[in-house]
N, C-alpha and C positions, 0 to 999 in steps of 0.2 A: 354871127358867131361861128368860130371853125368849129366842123365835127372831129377833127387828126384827133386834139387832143380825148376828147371821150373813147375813143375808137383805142388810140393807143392806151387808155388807162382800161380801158375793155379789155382787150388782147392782153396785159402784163398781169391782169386779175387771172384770167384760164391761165397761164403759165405755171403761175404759181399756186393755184389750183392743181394743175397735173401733177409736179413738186412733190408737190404734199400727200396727194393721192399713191404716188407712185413709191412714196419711201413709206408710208403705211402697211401697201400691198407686198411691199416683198421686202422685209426690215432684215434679216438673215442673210442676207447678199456676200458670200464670203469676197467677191471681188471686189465691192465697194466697201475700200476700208477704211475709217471715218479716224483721222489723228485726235488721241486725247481720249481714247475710247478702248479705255482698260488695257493699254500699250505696257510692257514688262519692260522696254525699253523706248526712248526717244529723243532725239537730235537732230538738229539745223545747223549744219552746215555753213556758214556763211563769210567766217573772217577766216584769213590765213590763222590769225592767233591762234585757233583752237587746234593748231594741227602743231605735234610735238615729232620731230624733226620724221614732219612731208607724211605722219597717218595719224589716225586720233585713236586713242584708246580707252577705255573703260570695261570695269569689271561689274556686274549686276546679279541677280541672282532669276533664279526659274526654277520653275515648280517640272515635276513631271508633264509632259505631254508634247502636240503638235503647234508649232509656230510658223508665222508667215511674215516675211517681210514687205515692206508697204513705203515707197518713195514718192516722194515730191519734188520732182525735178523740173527742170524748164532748161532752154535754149542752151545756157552759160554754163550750166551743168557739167562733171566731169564725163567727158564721152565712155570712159571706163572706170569703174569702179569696183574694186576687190573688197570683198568682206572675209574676214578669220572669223570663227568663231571657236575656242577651246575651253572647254570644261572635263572635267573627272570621265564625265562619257559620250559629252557631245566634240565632234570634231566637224567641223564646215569650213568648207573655201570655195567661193562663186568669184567669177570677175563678171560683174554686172556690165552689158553693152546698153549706152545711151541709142533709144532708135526715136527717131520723130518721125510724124506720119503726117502728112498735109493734108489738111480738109478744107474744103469752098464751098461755097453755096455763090447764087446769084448776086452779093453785093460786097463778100469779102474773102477772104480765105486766112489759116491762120493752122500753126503746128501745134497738135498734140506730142507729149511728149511720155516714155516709160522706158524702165529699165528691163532690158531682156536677162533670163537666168532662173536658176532654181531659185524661188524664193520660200520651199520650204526647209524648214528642220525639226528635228524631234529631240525630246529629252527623256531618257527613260528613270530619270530620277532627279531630287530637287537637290542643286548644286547653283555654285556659284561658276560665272560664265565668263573670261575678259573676248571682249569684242574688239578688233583691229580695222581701222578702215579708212582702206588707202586710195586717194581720188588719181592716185597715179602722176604726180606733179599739178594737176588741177586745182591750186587750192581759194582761187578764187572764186570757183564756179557754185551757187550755192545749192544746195540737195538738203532736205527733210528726210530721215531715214527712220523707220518705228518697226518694234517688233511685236506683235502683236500672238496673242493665244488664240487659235482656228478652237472652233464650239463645235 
């Protein structure tokens, strides 16, 4: 009888072991921003349909305070990405740069990918907010975009 298989169901138990240890140990993590997890806004990106001629828009509402934006991009992705944001007292405009970063190890290698730019803003009062966001002719490439409330 082979030991690989024990060995590898050994080794994927500590994995996910540390997992769980490590999102225990530091749950607050403003970097690690977790989609679906009390977002004031959120969208995927993914058909031409959704883009009404070449940006997508939508209006939402927010509370007073500080916000951070949190993408989900990959390779296809638009390399640039412009976000508006106009409300009564928030005014935002970023052009978001797609950067990939190449990471290897001994058996494989493979790109990480994020959007470079300011990704906060603030609201100094609860208004309603339209969002504009323009993949720049991109509209095939797909992105996850969420706006999320910084604690």
């Amino acid at each position: 009888m082979s030991k690989k298989p024990i060995i590898g169901g050994i080794i994927l138990v500590v994995i996910i072991g540390v997992i769980f240890v490590g999102a225990q140990i530091n749950p607050d993590n403003s970097d690690n921003i977790q989609f679906g997890n009390s977002d004031i806004f959120h969208v995927t990106l993914a058909d031409p349909a959704l883009y009404e001629n070449g940006v997508y828009v939508e209006v939402f509402d927010v509370k007073e305070g500080t916000y951070q934006f949190g993408f989900v991009p990959n390779g296809d992705s638009p390399k640039k990405l412009s976000i508006k944001l106009m409300g009564k007292t928030i005014s935002f405009y970023e052009d978001f740069e797609l950067q990939g970063t190449l990471v290897q190890d001994e058996m494989s290698s493979w790109y990480t990918w994020e959007y470079l730019g300011e990704k906060n803003v603030s609201s100094g009062e609860a208004q309603k907010v339209k969002i504009i966001i323009d993949p720049n002719g991109s509209l095939k490439g797909p992105v996850s975009i969420q706006l999320i409330p910084m604690k």
